[in-house]
C-alpha positions, 0 to 999 in steps of 0.5 A: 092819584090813579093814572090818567091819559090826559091826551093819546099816549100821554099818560100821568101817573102823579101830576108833579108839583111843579107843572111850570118848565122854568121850575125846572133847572135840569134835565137829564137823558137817556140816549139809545132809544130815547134821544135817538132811534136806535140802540148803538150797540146792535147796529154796531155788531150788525158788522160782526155778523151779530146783531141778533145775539147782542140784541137779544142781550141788550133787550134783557137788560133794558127789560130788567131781567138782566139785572147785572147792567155791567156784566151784560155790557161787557158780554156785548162789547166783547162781540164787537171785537175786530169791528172796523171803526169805520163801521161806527161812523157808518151807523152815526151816518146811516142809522142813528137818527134823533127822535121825534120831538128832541130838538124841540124839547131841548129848544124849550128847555134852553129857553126856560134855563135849564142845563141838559144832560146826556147820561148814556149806558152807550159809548162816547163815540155817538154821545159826544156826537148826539150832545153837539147834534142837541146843542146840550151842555153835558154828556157821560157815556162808556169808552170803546177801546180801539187799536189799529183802527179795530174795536178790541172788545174791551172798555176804558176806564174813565176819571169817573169809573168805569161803566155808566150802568144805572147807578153810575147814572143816578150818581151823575144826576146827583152829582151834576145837580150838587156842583149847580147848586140844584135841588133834586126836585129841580131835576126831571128824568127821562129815559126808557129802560130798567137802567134809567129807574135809578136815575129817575127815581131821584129826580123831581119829575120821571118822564118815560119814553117809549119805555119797557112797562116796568119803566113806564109803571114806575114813571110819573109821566109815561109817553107812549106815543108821538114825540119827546116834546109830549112833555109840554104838554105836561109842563106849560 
């Protein structure tokens, strides 16, 4: 079907064919940008005098033109060098405020049954931190290295991988859905950038959210004004 603004900003693409939330057992989310209002690893190099330099690499990938998500993260991190940890509880304080409609949607979701998934190509420090904000039950994100009370520049290796790029995420999906017993189709997406696409296309239903126009165009909802909680519209 062609697409349809079903109410301002709101458009569908292709109705799913479950439109009940409690059809639904997962839900799964992208955080920087989609959770929450900022990117973390700009306001992060803010304190190394380079935001502007990592922001402009962070865009590229949310874009799709970097199409390397892995190497472009590690170009980033590496500019953190030195980076007082403070400074990242700074930005949790400051900056990072969680996005219109967030606490609703999860509400909702709660208490239509589903499990919540945070799956972030950010860092654990602020995903840990937004889960336990959202009351959700999973979260996957990259690990900063810190010596000394500085970031090193450099990422951890976790039991799972590496970085959480956006094969990694559609891995976790995968994987989440496999040990709940739930079918794909159970599962709904969410996310805004070019590394949210492979998740999103393995689940049931993509949900965009303020998101890059190749994200929005491949998306079967696109929310591109107002809250997350938009999504109730489309889902009763």
């Amino acid at each position: 079907m062609p697409s349809t603004e079903i109410s301002p900003g709101l458009v569908v693409q292709r109705l799913p064919v479950a439109q009940r939330l409690s059809d639904y057992k997962l839900i799964a989310f992208d955080m920087d940008s989609t959770l929450i209002n900022i990117e973390c690893i700009d306001e992060i190099a803010d304190a190394a005098g380079r935001k502007a330099e990592v922001a402009a690499i962070t865009e590229a990938a949310m874009q799709g033109v970097i199409t390397d998500f892995k190497d472009s993260l590690r170009q980033r991190v590496a500019m953190l060098r030195g980076v007082p940890v403070e400074h990242l509880e700074a930005v949790f304080q400051e900056r990072l405020r969680l996005n219109p409609g967030a606490l609703e949607l999860m509400a909702a979701a709660r208490a239509a049954g589903l499990k919540t998934l945070l799956v972030s190509g950010g860092f654990t420090f602020f995903a840990e931190r937004v889960k336990g904000l959202l009351g959700m039950d999973f979260a996957r994100a990259n690990q900063l290295e810190v010596a000394d009370g500085l970031l090193t520049g450099k990422l951890i290796d976790q039991c799972w991988g590496d970085i959480c790029d956006g094969q990694e995420k559609r891995r976790t999906l995968l994987e989440m859905a496999s040990l709940l017993g739930i079918a794909l189709h159970q599962a709904i997406a969410v996310g805004d950038g070019a590394n949210d696409l492979p998740m999103m296309g393995a689940a049931g239903l993509s949900v965009a959210y303020h998101a890059k126009p190749s994200v929005r165009a491949q998306a079967q909802v696109a929310i591109n004004q107002g809250g997350l909680d938009r999504l109730l519209e489309v889902l009763r």
